[in-house]
Jmol script that loads the backbone (N, CA, C; Angstrom):
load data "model"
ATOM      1  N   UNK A   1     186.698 117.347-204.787  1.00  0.00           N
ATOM      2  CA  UNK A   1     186.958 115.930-204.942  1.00  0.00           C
ATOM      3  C   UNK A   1     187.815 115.722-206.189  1.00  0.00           C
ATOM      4  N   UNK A   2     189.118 114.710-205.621  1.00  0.00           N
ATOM      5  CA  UNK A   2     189.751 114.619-207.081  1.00  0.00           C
ATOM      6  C   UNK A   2     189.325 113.293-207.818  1.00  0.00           C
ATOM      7  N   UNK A   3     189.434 113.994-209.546  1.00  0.00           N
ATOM      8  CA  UNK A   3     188.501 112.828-210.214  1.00  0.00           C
ATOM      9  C   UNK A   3     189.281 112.120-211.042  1.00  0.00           C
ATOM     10  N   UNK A   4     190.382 112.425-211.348  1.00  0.00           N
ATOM     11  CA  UNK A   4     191.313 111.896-211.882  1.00  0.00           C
ATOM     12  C   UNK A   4     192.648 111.213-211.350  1.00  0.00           C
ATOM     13  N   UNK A   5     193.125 109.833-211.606  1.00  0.00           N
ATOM     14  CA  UNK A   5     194.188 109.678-210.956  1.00  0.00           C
ATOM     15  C   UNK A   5     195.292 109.982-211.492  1.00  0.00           C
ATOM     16  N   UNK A   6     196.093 110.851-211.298  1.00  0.00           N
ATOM     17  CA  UNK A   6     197.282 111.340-211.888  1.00  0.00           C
ATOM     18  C   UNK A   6     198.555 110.412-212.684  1.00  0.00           C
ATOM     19  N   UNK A   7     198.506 109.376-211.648  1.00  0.00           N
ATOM     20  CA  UNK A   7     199.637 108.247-211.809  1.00  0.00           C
ATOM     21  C   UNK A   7     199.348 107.582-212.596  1.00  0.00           C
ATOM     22  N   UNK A   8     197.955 106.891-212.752  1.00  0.00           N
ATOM     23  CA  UNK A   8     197.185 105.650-213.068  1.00  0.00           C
ATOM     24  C   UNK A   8     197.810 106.298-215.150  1.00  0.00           C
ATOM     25  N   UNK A   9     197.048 108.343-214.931  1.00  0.00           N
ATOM     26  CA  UNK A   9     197.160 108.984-215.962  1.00  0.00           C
ATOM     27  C   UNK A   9     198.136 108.700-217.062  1.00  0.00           C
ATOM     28  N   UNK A  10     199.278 108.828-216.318  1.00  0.00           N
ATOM     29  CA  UNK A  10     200.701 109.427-216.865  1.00  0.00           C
ATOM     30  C   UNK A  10     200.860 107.946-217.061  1.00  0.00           C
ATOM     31  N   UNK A  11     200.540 106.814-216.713  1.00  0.00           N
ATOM     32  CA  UNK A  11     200.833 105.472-217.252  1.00  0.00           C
ATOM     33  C   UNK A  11     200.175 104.802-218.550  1.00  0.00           C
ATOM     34  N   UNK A  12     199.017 105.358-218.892  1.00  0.00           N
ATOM     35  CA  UNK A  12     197.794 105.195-219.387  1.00  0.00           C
ATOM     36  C   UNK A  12     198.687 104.484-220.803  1.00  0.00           C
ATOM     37  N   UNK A  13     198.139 103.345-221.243  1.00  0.00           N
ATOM     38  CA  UNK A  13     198.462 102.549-222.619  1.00  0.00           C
ATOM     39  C   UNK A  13     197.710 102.849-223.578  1.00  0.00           C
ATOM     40  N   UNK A  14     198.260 102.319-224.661  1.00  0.00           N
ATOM     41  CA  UNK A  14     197.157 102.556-226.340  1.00  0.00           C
ATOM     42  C   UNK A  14     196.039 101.888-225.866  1.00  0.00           C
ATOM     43  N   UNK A  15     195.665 100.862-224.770  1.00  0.00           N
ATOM     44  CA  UNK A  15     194.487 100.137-224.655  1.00  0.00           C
ATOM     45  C   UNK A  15     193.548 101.019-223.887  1.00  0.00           C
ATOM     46  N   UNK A  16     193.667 102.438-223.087  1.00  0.00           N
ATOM     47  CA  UNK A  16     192.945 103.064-222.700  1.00  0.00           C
ATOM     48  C   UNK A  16     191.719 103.415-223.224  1.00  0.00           C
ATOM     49  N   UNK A  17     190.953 103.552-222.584  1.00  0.00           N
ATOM     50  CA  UNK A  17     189.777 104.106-223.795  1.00  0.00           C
ATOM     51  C   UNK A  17     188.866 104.883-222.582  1.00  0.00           C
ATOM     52  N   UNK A  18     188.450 106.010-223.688  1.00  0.00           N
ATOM     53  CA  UNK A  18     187.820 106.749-223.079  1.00  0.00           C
ATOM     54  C   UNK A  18     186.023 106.951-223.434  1.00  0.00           C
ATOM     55  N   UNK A  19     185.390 106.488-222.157  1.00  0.00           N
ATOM     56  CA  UNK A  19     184.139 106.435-222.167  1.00  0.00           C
ATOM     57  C   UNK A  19     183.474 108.001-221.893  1.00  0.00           C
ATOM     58  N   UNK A  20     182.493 107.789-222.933  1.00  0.00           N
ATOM     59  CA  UNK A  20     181.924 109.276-222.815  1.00  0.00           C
ATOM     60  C   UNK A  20     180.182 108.756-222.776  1.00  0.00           C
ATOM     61  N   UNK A  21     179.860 109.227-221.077  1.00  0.00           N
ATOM     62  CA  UNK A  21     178.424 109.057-221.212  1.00  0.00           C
ATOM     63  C   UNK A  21     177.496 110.533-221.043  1.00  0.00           C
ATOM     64  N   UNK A  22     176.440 110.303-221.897  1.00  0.00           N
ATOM     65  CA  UNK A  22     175.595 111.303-222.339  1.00  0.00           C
ATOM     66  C   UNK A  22     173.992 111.224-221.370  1.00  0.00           C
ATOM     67  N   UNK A  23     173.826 112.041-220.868  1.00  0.00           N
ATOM     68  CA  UNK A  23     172.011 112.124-219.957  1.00  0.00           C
ATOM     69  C   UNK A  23     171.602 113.219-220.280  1.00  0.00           C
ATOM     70  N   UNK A  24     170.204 112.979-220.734  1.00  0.00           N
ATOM     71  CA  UNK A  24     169.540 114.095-220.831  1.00  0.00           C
ATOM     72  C   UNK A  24     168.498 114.200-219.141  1.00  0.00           C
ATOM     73  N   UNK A  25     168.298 114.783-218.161  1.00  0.00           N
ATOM     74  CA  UNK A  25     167.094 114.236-217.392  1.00  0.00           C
ATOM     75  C   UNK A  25     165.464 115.099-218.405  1.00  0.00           C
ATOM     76  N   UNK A  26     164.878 114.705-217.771  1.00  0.00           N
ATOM     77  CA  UNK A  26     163.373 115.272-217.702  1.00  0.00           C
ATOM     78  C   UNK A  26     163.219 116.354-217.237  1.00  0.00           C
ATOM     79  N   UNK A  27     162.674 117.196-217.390  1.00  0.00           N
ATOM     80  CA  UNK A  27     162.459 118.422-216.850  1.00  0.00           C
ATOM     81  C   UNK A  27     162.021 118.708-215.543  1.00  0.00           C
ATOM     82  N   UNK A  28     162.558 119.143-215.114  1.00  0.00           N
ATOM     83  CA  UNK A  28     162.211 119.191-213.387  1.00  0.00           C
ATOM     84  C   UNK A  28     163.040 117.974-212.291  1.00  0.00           C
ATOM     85  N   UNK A  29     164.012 117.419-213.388  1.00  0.00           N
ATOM     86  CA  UNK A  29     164.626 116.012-212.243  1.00  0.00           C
ATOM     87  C   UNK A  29     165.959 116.423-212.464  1.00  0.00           C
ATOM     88  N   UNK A  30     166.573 117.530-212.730  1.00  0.00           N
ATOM     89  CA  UNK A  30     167.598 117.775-213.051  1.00  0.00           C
ATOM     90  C   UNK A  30     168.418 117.263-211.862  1.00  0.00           C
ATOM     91  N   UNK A  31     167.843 117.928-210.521  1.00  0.00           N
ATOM     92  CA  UNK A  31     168.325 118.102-208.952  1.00  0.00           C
ATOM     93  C   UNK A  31     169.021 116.368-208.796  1.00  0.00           C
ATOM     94  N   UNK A  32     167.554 115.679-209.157  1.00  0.00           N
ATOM     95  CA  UNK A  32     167.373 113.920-208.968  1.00  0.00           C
ATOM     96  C   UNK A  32     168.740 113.467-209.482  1.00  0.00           C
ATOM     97  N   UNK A  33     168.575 113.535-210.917  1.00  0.00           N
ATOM     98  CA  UNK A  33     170.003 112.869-211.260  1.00  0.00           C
ATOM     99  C   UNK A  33     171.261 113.048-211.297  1.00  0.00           C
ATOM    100  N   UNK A  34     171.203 114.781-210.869  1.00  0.00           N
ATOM    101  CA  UNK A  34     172.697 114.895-210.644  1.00  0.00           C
ATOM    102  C   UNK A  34     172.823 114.291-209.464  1.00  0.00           C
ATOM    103  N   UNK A  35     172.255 114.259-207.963  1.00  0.00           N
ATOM    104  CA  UNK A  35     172.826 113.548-207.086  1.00  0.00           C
ATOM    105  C   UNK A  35     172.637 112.385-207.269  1.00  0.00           C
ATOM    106  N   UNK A  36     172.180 111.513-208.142  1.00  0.00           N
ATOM    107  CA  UNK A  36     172.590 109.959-208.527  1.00  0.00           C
ATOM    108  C   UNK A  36     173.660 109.587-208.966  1.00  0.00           C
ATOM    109  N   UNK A  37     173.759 110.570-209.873  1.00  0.00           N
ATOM    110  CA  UNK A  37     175.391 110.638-210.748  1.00  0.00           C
ATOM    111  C   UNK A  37     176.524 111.142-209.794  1.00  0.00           C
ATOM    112  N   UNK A  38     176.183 112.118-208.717  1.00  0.00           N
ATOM    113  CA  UNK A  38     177.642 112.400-207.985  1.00  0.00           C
ATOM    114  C   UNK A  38     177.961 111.234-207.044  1.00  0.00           C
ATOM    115  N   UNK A  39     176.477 110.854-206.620  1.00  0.00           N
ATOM    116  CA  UNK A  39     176.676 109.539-205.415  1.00  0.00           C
ATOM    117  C   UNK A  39     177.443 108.572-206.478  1.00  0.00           C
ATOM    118  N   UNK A  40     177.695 108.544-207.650  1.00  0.00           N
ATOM    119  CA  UNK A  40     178.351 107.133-208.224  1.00  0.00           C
ATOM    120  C   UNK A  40     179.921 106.933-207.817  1.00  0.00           C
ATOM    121  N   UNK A  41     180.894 108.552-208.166  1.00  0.00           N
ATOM    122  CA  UNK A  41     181.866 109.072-207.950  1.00  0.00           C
ATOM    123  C   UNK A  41     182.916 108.461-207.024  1.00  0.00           C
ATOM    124  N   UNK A  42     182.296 108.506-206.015  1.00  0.00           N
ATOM    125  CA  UNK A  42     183.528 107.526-204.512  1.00  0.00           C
ATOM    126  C   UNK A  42     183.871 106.369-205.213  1.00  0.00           C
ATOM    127  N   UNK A  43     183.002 105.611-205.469  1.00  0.00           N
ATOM    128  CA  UNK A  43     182.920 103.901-205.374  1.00  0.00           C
ATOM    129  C   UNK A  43     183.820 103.775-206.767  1.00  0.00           C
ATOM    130  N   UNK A  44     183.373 104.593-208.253  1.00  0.00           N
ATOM    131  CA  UNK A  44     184.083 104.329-209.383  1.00  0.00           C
ATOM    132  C   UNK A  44     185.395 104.798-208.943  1.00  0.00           C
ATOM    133  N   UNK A  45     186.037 105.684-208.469  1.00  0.00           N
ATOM    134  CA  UNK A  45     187.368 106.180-208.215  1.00  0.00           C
ATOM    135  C   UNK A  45     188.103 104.795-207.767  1.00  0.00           C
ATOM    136  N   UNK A  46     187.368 104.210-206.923  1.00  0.00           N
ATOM    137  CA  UNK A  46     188.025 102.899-206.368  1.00  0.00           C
ATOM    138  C   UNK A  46     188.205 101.628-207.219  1.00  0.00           C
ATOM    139  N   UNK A  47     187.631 101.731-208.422  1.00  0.00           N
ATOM    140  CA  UNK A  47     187.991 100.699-209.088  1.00  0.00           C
ATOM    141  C   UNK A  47     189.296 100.716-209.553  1.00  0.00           C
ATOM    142  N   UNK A  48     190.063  99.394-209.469  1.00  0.00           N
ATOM    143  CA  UNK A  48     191.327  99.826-210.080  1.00  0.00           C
ATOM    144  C   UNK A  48     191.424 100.005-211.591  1.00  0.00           C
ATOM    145  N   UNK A  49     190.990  99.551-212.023  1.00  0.00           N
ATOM    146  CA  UNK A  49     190.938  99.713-213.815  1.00  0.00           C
ATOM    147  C   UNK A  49     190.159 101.334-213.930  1.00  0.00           C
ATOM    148  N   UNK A  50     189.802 101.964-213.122  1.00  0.00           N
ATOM    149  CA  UNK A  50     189.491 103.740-213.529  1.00  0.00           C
ATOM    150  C   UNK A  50     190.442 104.442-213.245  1.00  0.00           C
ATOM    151  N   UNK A  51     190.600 105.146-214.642  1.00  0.00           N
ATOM    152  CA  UNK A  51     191.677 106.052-214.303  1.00  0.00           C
ATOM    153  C   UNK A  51     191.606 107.597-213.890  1.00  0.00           C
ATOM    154  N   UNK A  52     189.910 107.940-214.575  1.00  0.00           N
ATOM    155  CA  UNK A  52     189.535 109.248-214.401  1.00  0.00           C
ATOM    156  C   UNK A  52     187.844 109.154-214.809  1.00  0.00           C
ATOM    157  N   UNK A  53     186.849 109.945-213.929  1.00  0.00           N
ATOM    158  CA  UNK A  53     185.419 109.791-213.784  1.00  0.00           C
ATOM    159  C   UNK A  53     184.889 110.946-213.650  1.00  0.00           C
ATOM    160  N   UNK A  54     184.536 112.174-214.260  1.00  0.00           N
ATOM    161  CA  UNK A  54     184.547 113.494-214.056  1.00  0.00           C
ATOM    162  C   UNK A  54     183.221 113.704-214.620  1.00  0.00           C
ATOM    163  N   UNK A  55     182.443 114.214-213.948  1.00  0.00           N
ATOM    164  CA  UNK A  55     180.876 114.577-214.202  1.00  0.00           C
ATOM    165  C   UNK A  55     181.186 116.241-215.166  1.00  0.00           C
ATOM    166  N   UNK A  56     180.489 116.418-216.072  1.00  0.00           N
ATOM    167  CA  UNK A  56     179.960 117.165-216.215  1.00  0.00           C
ATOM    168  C   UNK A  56     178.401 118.112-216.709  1.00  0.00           C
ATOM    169  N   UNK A  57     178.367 118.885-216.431  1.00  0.00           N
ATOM    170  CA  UNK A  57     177.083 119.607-216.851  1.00  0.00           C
ATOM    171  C   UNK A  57     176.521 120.750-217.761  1.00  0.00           C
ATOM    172  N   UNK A  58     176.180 120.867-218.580  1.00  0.00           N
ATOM    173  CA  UNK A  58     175.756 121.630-220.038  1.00  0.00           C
ATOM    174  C   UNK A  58     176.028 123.123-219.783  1.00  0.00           C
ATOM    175  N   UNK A  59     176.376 124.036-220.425  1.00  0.00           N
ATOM    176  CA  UNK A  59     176.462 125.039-220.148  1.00  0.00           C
ATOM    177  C   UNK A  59     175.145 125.792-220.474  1.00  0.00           C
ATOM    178  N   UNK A  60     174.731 125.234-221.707  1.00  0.00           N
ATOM    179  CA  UNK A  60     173.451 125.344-222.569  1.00  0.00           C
ATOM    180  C   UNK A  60     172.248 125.074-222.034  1.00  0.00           C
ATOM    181  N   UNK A  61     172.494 123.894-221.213  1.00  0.00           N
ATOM    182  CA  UNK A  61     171.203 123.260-220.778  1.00  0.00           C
ATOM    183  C   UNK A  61     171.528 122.202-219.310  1.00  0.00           C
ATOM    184  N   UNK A  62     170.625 123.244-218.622  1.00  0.00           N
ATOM    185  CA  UNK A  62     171.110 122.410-217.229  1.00  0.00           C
ATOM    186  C   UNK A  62     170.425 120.511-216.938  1.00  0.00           C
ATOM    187  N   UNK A  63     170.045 120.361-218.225  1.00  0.00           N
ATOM    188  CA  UNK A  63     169.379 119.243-217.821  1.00  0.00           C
ATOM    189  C   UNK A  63     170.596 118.062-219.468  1.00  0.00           C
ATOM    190  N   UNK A  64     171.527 118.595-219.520  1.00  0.00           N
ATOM    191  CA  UNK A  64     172.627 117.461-219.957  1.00  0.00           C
ATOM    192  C   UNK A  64     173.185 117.450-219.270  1.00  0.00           C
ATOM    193  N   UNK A  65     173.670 116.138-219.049  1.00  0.00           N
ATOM    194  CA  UNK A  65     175.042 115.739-218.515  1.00  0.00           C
ATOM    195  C   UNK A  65     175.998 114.814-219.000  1.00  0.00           C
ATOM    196  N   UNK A  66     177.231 115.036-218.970  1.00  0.00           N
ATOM    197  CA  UNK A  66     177.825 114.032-219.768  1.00  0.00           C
ATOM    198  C   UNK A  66     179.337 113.572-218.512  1.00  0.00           C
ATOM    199  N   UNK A  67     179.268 112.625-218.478  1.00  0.00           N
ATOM    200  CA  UNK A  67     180.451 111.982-217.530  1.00  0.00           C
ATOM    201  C   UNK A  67     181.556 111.740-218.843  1.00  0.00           C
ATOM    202  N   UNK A  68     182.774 111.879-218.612  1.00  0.00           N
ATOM    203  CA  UNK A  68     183.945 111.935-219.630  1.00  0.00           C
ATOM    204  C   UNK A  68     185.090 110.876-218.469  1.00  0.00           C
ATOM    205  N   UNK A  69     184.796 109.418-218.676  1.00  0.00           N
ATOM    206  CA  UNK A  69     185.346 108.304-217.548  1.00  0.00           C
ATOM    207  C   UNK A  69     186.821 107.652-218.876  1.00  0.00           C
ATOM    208  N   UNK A  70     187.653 107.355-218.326  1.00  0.00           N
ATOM    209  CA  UNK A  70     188.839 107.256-218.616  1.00  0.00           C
ATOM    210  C   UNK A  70     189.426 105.422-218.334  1.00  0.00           C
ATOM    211  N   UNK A  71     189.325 104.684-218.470  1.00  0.00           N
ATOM    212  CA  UNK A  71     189.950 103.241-218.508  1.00  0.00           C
ATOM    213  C   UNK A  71     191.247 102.569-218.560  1.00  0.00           C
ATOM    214  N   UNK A  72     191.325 101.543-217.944  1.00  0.00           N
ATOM    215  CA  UNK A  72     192.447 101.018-218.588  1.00  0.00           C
ATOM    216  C   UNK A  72     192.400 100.070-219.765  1.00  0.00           C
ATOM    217  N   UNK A  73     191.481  99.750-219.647  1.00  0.00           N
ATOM    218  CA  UNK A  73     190.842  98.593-220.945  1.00  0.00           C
ATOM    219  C   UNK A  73     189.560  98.191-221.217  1.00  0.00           C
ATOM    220  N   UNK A  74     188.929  97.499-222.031  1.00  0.00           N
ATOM    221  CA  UNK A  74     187.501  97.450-222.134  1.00  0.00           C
ATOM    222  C   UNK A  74     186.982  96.581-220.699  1.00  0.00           C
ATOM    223  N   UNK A  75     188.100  95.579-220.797  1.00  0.00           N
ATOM    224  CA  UNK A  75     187.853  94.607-219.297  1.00  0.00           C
ATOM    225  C   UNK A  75     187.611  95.581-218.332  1.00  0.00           C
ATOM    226  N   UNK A  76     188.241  96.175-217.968  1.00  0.00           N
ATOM    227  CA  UNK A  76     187.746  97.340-216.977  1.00  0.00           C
ATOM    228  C   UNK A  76     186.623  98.078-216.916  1.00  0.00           C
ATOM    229  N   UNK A  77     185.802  98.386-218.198  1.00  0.00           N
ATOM    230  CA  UNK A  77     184.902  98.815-218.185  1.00  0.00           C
ATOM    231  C   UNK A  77     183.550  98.112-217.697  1.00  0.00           C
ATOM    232  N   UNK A  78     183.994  96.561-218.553  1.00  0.00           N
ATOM    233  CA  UNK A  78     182.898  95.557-218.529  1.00  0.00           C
ATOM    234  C   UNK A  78     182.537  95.014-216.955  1.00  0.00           C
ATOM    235  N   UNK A  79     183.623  94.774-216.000  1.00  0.00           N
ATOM    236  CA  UNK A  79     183.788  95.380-214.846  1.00  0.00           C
ATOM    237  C   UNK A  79     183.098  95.723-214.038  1.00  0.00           C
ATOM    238  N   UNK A  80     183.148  97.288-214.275  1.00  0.00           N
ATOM    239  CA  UNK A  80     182.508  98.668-213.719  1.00  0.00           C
ATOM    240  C   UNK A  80     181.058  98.336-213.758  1.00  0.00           C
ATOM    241  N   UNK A  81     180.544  97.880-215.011  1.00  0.00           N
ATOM    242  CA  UNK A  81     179.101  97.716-214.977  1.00  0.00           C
ATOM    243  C   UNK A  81     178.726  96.571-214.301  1.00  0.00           C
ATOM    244  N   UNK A  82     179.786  95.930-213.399  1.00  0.00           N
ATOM    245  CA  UNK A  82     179.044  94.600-212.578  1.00  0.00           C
ATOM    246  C   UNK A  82     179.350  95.228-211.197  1.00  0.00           C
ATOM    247  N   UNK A  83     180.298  96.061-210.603  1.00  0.00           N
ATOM    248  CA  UNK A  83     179.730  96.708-209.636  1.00  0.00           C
ATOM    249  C   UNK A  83     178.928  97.149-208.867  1.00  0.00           C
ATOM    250  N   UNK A  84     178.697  97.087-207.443  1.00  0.00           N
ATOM    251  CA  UNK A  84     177.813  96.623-207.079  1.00  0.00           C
ATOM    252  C   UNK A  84     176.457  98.106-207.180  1.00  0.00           C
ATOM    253  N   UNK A  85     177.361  99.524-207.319  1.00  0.00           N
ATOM    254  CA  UNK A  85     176.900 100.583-207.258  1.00  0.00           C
ATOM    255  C   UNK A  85     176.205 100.937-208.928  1.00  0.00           C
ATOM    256  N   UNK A  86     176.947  99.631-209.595  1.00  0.00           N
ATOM    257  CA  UNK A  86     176.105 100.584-210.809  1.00  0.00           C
ATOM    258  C   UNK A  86     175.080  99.293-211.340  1.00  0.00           C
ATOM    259  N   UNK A  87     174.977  98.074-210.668  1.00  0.00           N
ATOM    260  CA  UNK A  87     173.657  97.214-210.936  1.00  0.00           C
ATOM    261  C   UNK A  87     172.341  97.777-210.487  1.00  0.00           C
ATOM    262  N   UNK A  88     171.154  97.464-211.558  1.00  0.00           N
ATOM    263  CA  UNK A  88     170.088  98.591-211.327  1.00  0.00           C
ATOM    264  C   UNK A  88     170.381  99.787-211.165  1.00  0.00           C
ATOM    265  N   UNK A  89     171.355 100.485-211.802  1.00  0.00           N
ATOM    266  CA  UNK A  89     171.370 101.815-212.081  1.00  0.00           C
ATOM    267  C   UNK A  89     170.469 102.226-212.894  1.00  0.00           C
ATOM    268  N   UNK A  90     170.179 101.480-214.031  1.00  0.00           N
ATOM    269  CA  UNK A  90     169.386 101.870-215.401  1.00  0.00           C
ATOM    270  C   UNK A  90     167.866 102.399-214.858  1.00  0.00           C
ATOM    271  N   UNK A  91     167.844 100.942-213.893  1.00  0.00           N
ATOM    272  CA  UNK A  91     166.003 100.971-213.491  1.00  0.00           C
ATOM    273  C   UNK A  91     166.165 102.354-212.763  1.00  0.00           C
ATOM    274  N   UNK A  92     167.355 103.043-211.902  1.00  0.00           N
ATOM    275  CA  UNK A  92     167.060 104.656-210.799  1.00  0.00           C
ATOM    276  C   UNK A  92     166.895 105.708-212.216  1.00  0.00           C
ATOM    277  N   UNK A  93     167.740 105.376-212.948  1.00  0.00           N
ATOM    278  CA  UNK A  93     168.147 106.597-214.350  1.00  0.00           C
ATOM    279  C   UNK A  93     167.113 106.325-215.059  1.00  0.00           C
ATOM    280  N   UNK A  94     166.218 105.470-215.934  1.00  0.00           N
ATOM    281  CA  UNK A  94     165.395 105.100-216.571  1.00  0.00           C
ATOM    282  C   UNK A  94     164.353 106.112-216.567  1.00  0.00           C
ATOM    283  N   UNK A  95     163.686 106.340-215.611  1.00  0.00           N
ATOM    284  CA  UNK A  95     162.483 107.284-215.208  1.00  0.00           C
ATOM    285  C   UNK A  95     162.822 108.627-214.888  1.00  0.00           C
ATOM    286  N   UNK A  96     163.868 108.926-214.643  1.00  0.00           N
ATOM    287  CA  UNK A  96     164.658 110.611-214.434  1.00  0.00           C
ATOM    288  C   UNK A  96     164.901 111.347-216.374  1.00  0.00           C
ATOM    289  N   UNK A  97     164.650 110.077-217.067  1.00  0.00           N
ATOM    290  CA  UNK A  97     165.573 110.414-218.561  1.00  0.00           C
ATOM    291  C   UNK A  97     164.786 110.571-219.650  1.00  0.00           C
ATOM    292  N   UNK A  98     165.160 112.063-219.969  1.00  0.00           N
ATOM    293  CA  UNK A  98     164.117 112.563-221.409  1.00  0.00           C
ATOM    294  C   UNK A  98     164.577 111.404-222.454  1.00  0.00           C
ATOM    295  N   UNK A  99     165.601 110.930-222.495  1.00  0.00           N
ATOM    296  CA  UNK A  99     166.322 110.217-223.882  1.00  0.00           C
ATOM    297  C   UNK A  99     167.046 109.332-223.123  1.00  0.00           C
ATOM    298  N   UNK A 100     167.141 108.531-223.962  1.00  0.00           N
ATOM    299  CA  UNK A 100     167.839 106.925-223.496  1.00  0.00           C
ATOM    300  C   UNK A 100     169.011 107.235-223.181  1.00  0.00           C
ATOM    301  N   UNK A 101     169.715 106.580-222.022  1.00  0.00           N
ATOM    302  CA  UNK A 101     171.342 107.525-221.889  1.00  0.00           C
ATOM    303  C   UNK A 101     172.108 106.784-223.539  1.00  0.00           C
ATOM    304  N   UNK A 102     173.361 107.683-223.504  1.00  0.00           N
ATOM    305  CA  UNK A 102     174.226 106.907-224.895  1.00  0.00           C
ATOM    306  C   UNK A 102     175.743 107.171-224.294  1.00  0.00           C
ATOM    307  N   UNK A 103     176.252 106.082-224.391  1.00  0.00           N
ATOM    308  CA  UNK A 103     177.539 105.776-224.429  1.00  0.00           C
ATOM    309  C   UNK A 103     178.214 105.684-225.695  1.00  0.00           C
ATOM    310  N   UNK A 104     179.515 106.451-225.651  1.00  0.00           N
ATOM    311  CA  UNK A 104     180.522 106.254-226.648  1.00  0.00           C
ATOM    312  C   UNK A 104     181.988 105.908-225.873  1.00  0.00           C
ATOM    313  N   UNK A 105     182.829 105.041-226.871  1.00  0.00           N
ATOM    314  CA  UNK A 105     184.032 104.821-226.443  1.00  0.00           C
ATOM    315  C   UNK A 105     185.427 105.652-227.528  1.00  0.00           C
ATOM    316  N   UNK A 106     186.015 105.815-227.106  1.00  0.00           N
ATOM    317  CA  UNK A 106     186.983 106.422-227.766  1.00  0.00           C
ATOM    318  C   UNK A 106     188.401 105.946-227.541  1.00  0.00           C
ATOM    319  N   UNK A 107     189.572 105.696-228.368  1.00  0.00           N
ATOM    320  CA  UNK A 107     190.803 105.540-228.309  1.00  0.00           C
ATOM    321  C   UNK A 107     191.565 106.989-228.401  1.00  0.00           C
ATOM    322  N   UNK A 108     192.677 107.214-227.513  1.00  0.00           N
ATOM    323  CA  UNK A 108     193.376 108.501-227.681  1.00  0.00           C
ATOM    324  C   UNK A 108     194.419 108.144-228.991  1.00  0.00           C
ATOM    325  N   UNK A 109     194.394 109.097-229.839  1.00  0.00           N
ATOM    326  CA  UNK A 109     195.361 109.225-230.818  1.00  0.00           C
ATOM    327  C   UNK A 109     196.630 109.520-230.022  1.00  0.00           C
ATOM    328  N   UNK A 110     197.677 108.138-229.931  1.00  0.00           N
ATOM    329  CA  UNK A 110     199.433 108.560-229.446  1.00  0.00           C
ATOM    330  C   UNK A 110     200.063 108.448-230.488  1.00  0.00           C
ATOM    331  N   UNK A 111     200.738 109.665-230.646  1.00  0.00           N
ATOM    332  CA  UNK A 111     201.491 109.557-231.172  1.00  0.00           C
ATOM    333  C   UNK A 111     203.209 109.349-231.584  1.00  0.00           C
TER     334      UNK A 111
END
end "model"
wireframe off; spacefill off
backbone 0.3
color backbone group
């Protein structure tokens, strides 16, 4: 599955920002939340304000995960979280999660 849009990429403005989300699951729900987190994948690709949504998983520890999601702007993000796939997400993730999930945002240094 491709997770990045190439075009959307190579257009990408200083207003991009790159969201970096962090999961720890619980021990033994590892299975649980990765297929919560891959089922998210289709639906975010389709937003137009995503530019890139790429799961990944700990090398260290099979129970992190961190999604590394790509924007066109914060509006876009703010968005994403009214979608219909990620309302009551918290309440499915909530009970799968050793640690509270954490989001960070980031600006790319252009130079």
């Amino acid at each position: 599955m491709e997770t990045t849009n190439i075009k959307k990429f190579q257009s990408r403005t200083k207003s991009a920002i790159r969201l970096l989300a962090f999961l720890k699951s619980r021990k033994g729900k590892e299975l649980e939340l990765e297929r919560i987190l891959l089922n998210l994948i289709p639906a975010t690709l389709q937003e137009p304000g995503n530019i890139a949504y790429v799961p990944h998983k700990s090398v260290e520890n099979p129970q992190v995960f961190m999604f590394d999601e790509l924007w066109i702007d914060e509006k876009a993000i703010e968005e994403h979280f009214k979608q219909p796939h990620m309302i009551n997400l918290l309440e499915k993730l909530n009970p799968l999660l050793e640690t509270p999930l954490e989001l960070q945002r980031y600006h790319e240094i252009i130079l």
